[in-house]
N, C-alpha and C positions, 0 to 999 in steps of 0.2 A: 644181263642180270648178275651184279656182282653183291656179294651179300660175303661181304669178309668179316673179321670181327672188329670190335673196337675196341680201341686202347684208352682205357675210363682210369685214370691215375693209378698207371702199372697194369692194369687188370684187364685182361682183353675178354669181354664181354660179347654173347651173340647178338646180332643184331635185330632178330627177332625177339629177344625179352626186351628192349628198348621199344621196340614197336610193341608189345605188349604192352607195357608202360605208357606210351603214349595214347592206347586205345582206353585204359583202366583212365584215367586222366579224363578223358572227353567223355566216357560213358559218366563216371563221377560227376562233370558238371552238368550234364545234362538230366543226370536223374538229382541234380541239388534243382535245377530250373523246373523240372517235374513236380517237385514235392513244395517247391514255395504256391505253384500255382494251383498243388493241388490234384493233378491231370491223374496223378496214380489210382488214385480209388476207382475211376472208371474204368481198371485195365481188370481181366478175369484175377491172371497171376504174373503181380507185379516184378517176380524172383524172375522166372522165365522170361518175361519180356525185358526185364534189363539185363540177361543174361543174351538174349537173340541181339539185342543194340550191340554188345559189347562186342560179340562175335563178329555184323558186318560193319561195325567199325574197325577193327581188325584186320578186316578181310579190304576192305578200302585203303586202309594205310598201306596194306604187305602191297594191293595191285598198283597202287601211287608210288612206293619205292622200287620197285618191279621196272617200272618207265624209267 
């Protein structure tokens, strides 16, 4: 598990805010697919449960780069 930084034009960057990034990304399209169809209003509290998606999408990306 090498988690070094990245070299983002000059700027060496953690590799964790990029997976950050990349979880804010998928949770974003997934709560734009949410809200076209609709599905939100049947959730109690729709903050917290896009806030719970973002976190184990997160936690998916960090264990998939982890391999």
């Amino acid at each position: 598990m090498a988690f070094t930084e990245v070299d983002l034009f000059g700027v060496y960057v953690a590799p964790m805010s990029l997976m950050m990034l990349a979880a804010w990304l998928v949770t974003a399209a997934l709560r734009s697919v949410l809200g076209h169809f609709e599905l939100l209003r049947f959730i109690w509290h729709p903050a917290l449960f896009l806030f719970s998606v973002y976190i184990i999408v997160l936690a998916v990306i960090t264990l998939v780069r982890a391999r």
